[in-house]
C-alpha positions as CSV (number, residue, x, y, z in Angstrom):
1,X,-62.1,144.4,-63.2
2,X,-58.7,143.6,-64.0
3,X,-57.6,143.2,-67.7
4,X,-54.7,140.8,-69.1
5,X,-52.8,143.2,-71.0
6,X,-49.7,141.4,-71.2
7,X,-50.0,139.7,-74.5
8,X,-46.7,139.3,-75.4
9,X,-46.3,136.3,-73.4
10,X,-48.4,134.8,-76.1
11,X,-48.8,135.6,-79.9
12,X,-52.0,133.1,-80.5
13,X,-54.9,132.9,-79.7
14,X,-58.5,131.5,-81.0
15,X,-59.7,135.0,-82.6
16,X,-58.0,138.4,-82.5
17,X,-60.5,141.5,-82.8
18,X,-59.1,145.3,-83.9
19,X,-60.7,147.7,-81.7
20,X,-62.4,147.8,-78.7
21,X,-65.3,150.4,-79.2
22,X,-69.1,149.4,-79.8
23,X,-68.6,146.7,-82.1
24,X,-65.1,145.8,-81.0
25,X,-66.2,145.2,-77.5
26,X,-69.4,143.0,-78.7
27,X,-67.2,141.1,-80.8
28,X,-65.4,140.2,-77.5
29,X,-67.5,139.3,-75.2
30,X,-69.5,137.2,-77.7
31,X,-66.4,135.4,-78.8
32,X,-65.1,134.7,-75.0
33,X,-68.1,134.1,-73.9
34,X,-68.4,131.3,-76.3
35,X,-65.1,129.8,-75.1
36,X,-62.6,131.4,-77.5
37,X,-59.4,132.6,-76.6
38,X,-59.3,136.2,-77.6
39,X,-57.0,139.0,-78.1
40,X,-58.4,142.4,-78.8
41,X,-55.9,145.4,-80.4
42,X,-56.2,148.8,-79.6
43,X,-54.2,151.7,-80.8
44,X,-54.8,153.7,-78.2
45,X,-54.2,153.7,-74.6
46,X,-55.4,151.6,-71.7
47,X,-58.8,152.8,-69.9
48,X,-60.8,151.5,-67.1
49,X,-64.4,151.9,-66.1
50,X,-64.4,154.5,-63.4
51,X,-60.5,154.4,-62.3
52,X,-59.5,156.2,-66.2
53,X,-62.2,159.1,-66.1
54,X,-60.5,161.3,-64.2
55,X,-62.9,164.3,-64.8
56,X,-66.1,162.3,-64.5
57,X,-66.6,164.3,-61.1
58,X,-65.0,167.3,-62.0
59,X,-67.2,171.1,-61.2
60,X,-67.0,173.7,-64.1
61,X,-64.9,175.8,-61.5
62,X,-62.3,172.9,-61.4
63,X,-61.1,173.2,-64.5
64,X,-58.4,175.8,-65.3
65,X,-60.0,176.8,-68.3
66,X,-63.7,176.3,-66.8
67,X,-64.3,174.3,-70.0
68,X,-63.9,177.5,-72.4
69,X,-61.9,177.1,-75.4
70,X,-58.3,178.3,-75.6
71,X,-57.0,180.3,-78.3
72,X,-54.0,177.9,-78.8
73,X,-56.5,174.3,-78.6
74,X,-58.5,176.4,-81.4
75,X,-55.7,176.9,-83.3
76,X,-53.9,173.6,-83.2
77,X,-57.1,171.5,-83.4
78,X,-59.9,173.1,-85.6
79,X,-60.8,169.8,-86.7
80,X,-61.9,168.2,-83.6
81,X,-62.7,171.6,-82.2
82,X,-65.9,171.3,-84.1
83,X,-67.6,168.1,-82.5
84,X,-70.3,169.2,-79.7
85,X,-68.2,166.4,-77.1
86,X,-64.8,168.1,-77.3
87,X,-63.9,170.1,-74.3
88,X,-61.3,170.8,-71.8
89,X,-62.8,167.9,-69.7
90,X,-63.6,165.6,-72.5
91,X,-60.0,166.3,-74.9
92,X,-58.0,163.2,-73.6
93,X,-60.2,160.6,-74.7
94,X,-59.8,162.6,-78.7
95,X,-57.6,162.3,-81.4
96,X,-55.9,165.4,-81.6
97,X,-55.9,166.8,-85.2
98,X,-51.8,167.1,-85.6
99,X,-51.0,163.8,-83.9
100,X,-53.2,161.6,-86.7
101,X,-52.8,163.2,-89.7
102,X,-55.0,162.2,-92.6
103,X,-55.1,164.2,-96.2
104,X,-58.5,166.1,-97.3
105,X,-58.9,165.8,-100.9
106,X,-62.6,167.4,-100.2
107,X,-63.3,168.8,-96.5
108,X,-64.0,166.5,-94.2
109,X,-64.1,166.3,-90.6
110,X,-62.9,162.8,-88.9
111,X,-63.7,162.3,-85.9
112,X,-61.7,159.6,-83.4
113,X,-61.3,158.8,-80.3
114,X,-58.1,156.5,-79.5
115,X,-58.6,154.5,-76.5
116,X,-60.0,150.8,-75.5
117,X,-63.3,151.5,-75.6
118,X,-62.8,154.3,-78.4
119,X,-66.0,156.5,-79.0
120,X,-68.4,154.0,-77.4
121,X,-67.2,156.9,-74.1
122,X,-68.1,159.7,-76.4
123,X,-71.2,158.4,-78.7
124,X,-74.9,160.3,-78.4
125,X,-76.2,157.1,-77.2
126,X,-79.0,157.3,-79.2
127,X,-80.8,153.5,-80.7
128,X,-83.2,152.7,-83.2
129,X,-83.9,149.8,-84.9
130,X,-83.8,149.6,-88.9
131,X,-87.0,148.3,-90.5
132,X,-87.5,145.9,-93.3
133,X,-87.9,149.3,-95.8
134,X,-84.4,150.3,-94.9
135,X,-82.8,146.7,-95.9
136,X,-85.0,147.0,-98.9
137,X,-84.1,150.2,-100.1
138,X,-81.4,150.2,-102.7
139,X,-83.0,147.4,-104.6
140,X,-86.4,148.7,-104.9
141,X,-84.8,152.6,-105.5
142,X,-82.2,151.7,-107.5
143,X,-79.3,152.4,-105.3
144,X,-76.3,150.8,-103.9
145,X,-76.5,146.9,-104.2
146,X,-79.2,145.0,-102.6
147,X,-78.8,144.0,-98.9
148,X,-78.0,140.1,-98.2
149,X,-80.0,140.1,-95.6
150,X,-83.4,141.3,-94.0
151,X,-85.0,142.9,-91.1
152,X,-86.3,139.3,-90.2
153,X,-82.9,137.8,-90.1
154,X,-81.5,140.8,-87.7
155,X,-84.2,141.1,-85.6
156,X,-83.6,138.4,-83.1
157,X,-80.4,140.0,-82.5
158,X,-81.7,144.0,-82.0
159,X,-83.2,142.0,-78.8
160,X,-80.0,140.0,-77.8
161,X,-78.1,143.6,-77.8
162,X,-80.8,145.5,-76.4
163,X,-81.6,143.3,-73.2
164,X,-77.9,143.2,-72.5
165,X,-76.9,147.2,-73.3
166,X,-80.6,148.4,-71.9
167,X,-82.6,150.5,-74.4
168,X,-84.6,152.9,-72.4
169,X,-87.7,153.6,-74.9
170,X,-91.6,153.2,-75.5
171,X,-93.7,150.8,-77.9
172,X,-94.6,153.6,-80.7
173,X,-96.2,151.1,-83.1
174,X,-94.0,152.9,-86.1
175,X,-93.7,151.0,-89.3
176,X,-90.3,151.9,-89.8
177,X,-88.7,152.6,-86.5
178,X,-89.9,149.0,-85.0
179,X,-90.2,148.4,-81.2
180,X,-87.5,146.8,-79.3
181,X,-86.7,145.0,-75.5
182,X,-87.1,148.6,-73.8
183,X,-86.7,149.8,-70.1
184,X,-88.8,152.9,-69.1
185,X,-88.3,155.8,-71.2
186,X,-87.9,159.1,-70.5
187,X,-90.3,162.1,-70.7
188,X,-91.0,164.4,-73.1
189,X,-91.7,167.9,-71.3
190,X,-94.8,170.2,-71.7
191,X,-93.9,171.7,-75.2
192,X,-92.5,168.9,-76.6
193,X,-95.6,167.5,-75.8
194,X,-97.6,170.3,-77.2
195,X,-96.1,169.9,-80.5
196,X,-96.7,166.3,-80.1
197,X,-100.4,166.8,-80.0
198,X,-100.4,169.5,-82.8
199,X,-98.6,167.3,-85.5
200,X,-100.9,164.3,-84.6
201,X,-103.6,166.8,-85.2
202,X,-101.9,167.8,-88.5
203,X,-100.5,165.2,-90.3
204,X,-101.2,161.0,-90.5
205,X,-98.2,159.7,-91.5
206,X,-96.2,161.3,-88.7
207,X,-95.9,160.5,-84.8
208,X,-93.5,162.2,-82.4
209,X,-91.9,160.2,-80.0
210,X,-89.2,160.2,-77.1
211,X,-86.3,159.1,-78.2
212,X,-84.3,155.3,-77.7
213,X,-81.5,155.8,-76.0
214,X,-78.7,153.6,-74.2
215,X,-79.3,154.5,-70.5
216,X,-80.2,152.3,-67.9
217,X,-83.4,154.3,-66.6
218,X,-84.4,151.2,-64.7
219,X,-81.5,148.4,-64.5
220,X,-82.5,144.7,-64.6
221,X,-81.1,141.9,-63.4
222,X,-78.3,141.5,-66.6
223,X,-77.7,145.2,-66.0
224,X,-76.3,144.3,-61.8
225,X,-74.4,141.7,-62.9
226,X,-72.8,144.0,-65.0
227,X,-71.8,146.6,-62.4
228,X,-74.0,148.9,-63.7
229,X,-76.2,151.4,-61.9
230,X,-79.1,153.5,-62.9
231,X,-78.6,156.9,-65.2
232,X,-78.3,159.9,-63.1
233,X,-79.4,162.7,-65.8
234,X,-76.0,164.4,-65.2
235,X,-75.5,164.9,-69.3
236,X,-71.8,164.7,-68.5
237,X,-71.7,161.1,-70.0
238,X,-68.9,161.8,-72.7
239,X,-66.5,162.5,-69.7
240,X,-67.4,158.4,-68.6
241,X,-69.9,157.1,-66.7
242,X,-68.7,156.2,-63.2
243,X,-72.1,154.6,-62.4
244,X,-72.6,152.5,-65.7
245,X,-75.6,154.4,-66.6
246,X,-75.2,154.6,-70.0
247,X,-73.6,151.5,-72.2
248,X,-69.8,151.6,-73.4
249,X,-67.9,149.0,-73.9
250,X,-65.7,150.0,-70.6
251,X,-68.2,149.6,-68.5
252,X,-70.5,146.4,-69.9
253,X,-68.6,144.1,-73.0
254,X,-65.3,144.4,-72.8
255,X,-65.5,143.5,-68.4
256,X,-68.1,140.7,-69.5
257,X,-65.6,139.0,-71.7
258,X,-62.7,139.7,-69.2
259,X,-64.6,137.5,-66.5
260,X,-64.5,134.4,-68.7
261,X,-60.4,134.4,-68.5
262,X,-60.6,134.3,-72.3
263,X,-59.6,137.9,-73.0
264,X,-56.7,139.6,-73.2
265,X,-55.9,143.5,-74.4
266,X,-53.3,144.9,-76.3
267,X,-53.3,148.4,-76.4
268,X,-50.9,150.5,-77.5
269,X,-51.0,148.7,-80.9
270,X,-51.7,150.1,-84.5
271,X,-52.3,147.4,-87.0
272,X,-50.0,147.6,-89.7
273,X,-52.1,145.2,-92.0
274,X,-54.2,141.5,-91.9
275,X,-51.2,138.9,-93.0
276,X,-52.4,136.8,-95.7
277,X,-51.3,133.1,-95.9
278,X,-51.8,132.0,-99.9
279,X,-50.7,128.3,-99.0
280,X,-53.7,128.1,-96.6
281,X,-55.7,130.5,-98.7
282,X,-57.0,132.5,-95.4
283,X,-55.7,135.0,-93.1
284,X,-53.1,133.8,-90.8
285,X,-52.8,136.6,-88.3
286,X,-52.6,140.3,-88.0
287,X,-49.0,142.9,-87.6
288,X,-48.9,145.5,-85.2
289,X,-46.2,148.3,-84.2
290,X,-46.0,149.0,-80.6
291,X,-46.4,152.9,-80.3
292,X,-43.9,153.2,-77.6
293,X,-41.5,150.7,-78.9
294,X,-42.2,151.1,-82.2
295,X,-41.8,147.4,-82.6
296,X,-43.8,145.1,-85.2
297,X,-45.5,142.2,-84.1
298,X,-47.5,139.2,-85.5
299,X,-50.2,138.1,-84.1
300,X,-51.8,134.7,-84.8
301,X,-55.5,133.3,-84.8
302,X,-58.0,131.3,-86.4
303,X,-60.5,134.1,-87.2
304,X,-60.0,138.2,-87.1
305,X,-62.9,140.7,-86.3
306,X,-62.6,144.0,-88.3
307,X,-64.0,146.9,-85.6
308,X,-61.4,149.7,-86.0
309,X,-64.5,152.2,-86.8
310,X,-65.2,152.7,-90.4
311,X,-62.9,154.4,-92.4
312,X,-59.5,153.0,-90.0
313,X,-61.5,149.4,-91.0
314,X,-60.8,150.8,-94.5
315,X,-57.2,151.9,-94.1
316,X,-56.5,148.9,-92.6
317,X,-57.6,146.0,-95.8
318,X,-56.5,148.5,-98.4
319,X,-52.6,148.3,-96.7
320,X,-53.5,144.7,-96.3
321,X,-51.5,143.7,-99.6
322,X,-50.3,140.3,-100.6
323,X,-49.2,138.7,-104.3
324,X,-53.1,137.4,-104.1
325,X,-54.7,140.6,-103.2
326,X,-52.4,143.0,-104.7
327,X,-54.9,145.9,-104.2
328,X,-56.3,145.1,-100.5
329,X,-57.4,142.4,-98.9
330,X,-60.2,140.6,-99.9
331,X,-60.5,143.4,-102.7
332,X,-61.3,141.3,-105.9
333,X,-64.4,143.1,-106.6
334,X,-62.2,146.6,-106.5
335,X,-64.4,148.4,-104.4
336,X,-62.9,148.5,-101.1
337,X,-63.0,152.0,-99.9
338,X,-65.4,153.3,-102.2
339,X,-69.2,154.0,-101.5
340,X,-68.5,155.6,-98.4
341,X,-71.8,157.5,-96.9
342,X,-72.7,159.4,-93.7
343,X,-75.9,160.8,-92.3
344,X,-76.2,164.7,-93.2
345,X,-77.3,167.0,-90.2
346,X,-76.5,170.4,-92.6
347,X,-80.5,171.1,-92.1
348,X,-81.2,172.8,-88.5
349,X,-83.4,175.4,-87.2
350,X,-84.8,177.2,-83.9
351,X,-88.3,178.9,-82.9
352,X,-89.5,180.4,-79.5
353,X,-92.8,179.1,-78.1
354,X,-95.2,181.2,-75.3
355,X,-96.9,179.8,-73.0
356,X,-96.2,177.1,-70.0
357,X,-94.9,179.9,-67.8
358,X,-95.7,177.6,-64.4
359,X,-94.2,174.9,-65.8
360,X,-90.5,173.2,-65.7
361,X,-88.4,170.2,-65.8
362,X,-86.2,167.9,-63.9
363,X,-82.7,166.8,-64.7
364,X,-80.6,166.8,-67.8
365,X,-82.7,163.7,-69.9
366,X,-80.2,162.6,-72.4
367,X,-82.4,161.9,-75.2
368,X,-84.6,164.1,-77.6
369,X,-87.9,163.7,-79.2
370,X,-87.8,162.2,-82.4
371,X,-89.8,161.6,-85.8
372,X,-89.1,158.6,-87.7
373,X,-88.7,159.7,-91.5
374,X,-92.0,160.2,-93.6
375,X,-90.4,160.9,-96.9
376,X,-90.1,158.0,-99.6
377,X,-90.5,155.4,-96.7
378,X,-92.8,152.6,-98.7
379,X,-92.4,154.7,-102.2
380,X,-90.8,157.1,-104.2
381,X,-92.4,160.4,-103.1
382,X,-90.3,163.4,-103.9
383,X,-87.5,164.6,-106.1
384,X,-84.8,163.1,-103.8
385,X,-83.8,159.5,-102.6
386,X,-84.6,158.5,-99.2
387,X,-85.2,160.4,-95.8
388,X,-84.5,161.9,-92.6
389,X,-85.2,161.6,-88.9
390,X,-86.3,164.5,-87.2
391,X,-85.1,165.8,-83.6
392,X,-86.0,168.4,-81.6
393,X,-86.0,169.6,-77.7
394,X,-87.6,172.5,-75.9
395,X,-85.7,174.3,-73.1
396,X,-86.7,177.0,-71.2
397,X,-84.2,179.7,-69.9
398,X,-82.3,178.9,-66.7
399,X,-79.9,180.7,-64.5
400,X,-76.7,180.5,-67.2
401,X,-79.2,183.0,-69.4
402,X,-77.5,185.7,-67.5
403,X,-79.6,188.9,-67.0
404,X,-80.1,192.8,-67.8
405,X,-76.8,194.5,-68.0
406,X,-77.9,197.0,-65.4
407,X,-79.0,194.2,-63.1
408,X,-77.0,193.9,-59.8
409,X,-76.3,192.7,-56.0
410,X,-79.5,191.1,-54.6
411,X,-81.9,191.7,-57.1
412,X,-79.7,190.0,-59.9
413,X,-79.4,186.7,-57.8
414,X,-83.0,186.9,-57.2
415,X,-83.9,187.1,-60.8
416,X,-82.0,183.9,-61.7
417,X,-83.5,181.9,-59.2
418,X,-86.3,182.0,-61.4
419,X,-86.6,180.6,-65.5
420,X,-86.9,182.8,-67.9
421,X,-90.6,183.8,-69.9
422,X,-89.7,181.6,-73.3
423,X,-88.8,178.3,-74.4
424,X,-87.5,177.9,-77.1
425,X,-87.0,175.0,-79.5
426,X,-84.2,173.2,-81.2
427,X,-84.9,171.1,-84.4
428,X,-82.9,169.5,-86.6
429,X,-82.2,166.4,-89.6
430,X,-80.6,163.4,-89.8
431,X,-80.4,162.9,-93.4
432,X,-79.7,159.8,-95.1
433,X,-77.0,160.1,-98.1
434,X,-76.5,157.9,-101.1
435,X,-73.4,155.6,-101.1
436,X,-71.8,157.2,-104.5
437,X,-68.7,155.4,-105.9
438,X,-66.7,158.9,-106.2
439,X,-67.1,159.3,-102.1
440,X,-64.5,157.2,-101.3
441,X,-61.0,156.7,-99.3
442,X,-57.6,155.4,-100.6
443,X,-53.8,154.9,-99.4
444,X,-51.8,157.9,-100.0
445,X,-48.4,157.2,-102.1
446,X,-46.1,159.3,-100.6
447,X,-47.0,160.4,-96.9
448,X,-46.8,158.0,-93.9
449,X,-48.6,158.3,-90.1
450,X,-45.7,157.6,-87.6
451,X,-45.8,154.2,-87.7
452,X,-44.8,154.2,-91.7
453,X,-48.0,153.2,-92.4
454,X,-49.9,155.3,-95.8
455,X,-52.2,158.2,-94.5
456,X,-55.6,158.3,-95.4
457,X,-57.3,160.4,-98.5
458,X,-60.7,161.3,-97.7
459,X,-62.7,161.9,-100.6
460,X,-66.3,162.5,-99.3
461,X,-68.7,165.2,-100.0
462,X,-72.6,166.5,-100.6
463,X,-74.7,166.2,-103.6
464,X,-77.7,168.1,-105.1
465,X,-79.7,165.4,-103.7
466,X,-78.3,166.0,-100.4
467,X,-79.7,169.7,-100.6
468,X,-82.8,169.0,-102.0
469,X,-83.2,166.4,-98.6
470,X,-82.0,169.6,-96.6
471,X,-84.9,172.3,-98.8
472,X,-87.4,169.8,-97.6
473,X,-86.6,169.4,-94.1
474,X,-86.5,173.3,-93.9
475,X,-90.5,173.3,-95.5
476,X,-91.5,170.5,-93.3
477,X,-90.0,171.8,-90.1
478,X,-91.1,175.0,-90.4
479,X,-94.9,174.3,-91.4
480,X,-95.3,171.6,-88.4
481,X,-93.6,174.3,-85.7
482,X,-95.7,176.7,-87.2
483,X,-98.8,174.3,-86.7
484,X,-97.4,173.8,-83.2
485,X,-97.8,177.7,-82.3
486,X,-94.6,178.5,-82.6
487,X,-92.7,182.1,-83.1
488,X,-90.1,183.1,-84.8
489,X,-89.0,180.7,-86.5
490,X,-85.3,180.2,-88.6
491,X,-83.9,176.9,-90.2
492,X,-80.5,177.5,-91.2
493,X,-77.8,175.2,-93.4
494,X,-74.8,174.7,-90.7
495,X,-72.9,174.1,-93.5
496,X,-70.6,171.6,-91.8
497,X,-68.4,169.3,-93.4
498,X,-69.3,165.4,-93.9
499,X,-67.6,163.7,-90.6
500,X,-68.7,165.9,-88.0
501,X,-72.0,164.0,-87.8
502,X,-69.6,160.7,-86.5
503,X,-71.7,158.7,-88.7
504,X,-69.2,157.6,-91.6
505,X,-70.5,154.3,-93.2
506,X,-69.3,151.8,-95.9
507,X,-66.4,151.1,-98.1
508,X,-66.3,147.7,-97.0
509,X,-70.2,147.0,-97.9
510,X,-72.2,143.7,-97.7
511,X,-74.0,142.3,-100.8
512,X,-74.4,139.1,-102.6
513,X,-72.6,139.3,-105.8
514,X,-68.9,139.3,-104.9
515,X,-68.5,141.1,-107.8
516,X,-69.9,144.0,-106.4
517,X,-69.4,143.7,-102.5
518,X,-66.7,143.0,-100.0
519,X,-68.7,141.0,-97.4
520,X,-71.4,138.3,-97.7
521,X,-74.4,137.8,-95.5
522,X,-72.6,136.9,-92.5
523,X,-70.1,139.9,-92.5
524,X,-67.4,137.7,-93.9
525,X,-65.1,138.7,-96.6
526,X,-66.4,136.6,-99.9
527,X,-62.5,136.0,-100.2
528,X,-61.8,135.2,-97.4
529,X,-63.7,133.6,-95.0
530,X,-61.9,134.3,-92.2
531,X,-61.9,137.9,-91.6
532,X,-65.2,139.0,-90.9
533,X,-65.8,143.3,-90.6
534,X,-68.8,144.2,-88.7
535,X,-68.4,148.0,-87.7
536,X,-69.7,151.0,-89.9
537,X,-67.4,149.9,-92.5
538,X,-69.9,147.1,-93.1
539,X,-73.3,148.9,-94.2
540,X,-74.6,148.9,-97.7
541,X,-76.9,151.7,-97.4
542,X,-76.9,153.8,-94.6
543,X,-80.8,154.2,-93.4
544,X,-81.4,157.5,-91.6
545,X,-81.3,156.2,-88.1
546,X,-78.7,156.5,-85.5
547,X,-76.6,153.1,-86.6
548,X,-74.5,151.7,-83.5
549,X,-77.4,149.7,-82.4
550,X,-77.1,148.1,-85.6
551,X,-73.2,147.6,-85.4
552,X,-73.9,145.9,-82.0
553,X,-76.5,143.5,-83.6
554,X,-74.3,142.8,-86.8
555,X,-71.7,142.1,-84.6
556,X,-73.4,139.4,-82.3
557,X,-74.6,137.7,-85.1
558,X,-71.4,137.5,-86.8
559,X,-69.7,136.6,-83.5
560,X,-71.8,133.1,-83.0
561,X,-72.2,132.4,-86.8
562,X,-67.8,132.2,-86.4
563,X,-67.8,130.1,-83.6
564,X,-70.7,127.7,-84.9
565,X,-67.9,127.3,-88.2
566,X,-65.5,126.8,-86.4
567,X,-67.3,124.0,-84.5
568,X,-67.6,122.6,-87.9
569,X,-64.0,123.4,-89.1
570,X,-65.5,125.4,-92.0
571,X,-63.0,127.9,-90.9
């Protein structure tokens, strides 16, 4: 697919979209698709489905490194060092830590990827629905501001994103983790199964299931028309998929949208700021500097989509300044950047299971099994707000276990052609925080990125009722392996910093008192309708499941609510 990326022969368009990573690249091709002539910005550089993944084929032993870390990459990056994805085959499609500097007012780990498609090549790929509980939450618990909108009026368009990105998954029948448009899911093995059977034994109000991911286990029709192929259980996805199997906005939106002839890509282009027209009362366009040229450029449109990833959404409307919104655009409420939240994964642990000696596996699945939360889900239950999701996996030892120091010559190959004795198990939380006014970002008055524009202050962090989520999930874990048969088992705190779970939500949160929110029900600024922002930046409350599949369906619903206004000239 070839992409028009020379924009400068035209500075308007219909709609212009900032990024072009999961909710970027829906914003696009529901916007093209609808006849709109749109430009989509990208700070990063150019990159192709298949031709721009140049290690996507790559052996261990090809690598110069073979994908250990260096002693200089550690040094100079510790930030990004820390996410599972980084590698020596994976590092040009991250941010490196010196090149995008931000400032730390309390540790925390940002995590970017600069590039069109941005992290939609390096996301876990795993999809679950909200349910109405989650969209009910902070009015009926008392935090946050209520939600403008409910499960019933998102629904329709979980399906829209899920038939066209292909959900691989199974109807569970879960209260709070609702079923979706699925295509075969993948297996759980023989101990995951086993545990599956002892906590349905155990407990009522808890199911195990394999998890919803974003791989095409059996491609339909929509999926061919896409270029897509079936997933080949390589687990080498955040390198990019050269067959499709797993949906990024290289491979499916962002070529959708080029076919109509409506789409054009800039990359190469940090937005400066959102101009603001006070004679119109609207936004009239967006500046960007060039990164080569270090030029600044305005471009024009009728509507903007905000997708630049959460907290760049942020930085973005807070240096978005004008004699009518003197503190950010659209900020009249004064709580632009503040509530930021993320999903806490400080709670992990490991056991060993015996048993299942004849049996194995096939491939490397790239999903987990899962437990939708059971804590506070209908109710207030315990002595901390909310919930968590539960993952774990069972492996059993392969060939890279190595063997016994003495072992050598033919016996040592021959012992690795067989598994090891044990399997042992993973688990872990995905814990939902609390938007808190005090976890929040903000302009920096004195230091600039290289473009001149203010860096970012992070101010995010935990709370006791963050660690009391964490002391549960360490009881509950524990007590249903235990049930399960397993052996020794240890949960742990990993004690990583907020960031490195890639899940940053909010500062730019929906609600219906413009008073209190940035964004009404439609993902439009309440002060000005013409900017809508509809990536993580977006979310009132942060649920505890995986969010990009609801980015995606924010984003399409946004997308055609724009163009049916502008069919009306409301816009």
């Amino acid at each position: 697919m070839n992409f028009n990326i020379d924009a400068d022969k035209s500075t308007t368009y219909d709609a212009i979209v900032i990024g072009s990573g999961i909710s970027g690249g829906w914003a696009a091709k529901e916007l093209c698709e609808k006849g709109l002539k749109t430009l989509v910005l990208e700070r990063g550089g150019m990159v192709e489905h298949v031709k721009d993944y140049p290690t996507s084929m790559t052996n261990i032993w090809e690598f110069e490194h073979r994908l250990r870390d260096t002693k200089e990459d550690l040094q100079k990056n510790p930030i990004v060092n820390r996410c599972y994805a980084y590698s020596e085959a994976t590092q040009h499609f991250f941010v490196k830590d010196e090149q995008h500097p931000y400032i730390q007012e309390k540790p925390f780990d940002w995590i970017r990827g600069y590039q069109v498609g941005g992290k939609s090549l390096l996301w876990a790929r795993q999809t679950q629905r909200w349910s109405e509980y989650e969209f009910e939450a902070p009015a009926r618990d008392g935090f946050a501001v209520d939600w403008p909108i409910r499960y019933k009026d998102i629904a329709p368009w979980y399906s829209h994103v899920e038939r066209f990105a292909g959900i691989s998954g199974n109807k569970d029948n879960i209260k709070n983790l609702p079923d979706g448009e699925f295509l075969p899911a993948w297996e759980l093995n023989c101990v995951e199964k086993h545990i599956q059977s002892a906590v349905k034994k155990h407990y009522q109000d808890r199911q195990v299931i394999i998890g919803r991911c974003a791989h095409l286990t059996k491609p339909n029709e929509i999926h061919a028309k896409q270029g897509r192929g079936q997933c080949q259980a390589r687990s080498l996805c955040e390198r990019g998929c050269p067959f499709g199997g797993y949906f990024s906005s290289n491979s499916s939106t962002l070529p959708w949208a080029a076919k109509t002839g409506k789409l054009t890509i800039r990359p190469n282009s940090v937005v400066h700021s959102i101009i603001y027209d006070e004679k119109l009362n609207k936004a009239s366009g967006v500046r960007v500097i060039d990164t080569i040229t270090k030029e600044s450029i305005d471009y024009k449109a009728r509507i903007i989509f905000v997708n630049a990833a959460a907290l760049n959404s942020n930085l973005i409307l807070l240096n978005s300044i004008s004699n009518r919104f003197p503190n950010g655009l659209g900020n009249d409420s004064g709580v632009l950047g503040q509530y930021i939240a993320f999903h806490q994964y400080r709670g992990q642990g490991g056991a060993t299971f015996e048993g299942y000696t004849d049996k194995y596996y096939y491939g490397r699945r790239p999903t987990s099994a899962f437990m939708a939360s059971f804590r506070n889900v209908e109710k207030q239950e315990t002595d901390f707000q909310r919930g968590y999701m539960l993952a774990f996996s069972a492996g059993r030892g392969s060939w890279q276990r190595g063997s016994q120091p003495e072992a050598f010559g033919a016996d040592f190959k021959e012992s690795l052609t067989h598994p090891g004795d044990t399997w042992s198990v993973y688990i872990q939380m995905q814990g939902e925080t609390i938007p808190k006014k005090e976890n929040h970002v903000r302009l920096s008055k004195d230091k600039t990125d290289a473009w001149g524009i203010p860096q970012l202050v992070t101010s995010i962090g935990y709370d006791e009722n963050d660690h009391k989520m964490m002391k549960d999930f360490h009881v509950q874990a524990s007590e249903m392996l235990e049930k399960a048969g397993c052996k020794n088992i240890n949960m742990f705190d990993s004690k990583q910093n907020p960031g490195l779970d890639i899940h940053e939500m909010g500062g730019v949160r929906m609600g219906k008192d413009p008073k209190t929110s940035l964004l009404n029900e439609w993902n439009q600024l309440h002060a000005c309708k013409n900017v809508f922002v509809t990536d993580g930046s977006c979310m009132t409350s942060i649920g505890n499941q995986n969010p990009s599949l609801t980015f995606m369906a924010l984003t399409a619903r946004a997308a055609n609510y724009a163009v049916s206004e502008l069919k009306k000239k409301n816009l």
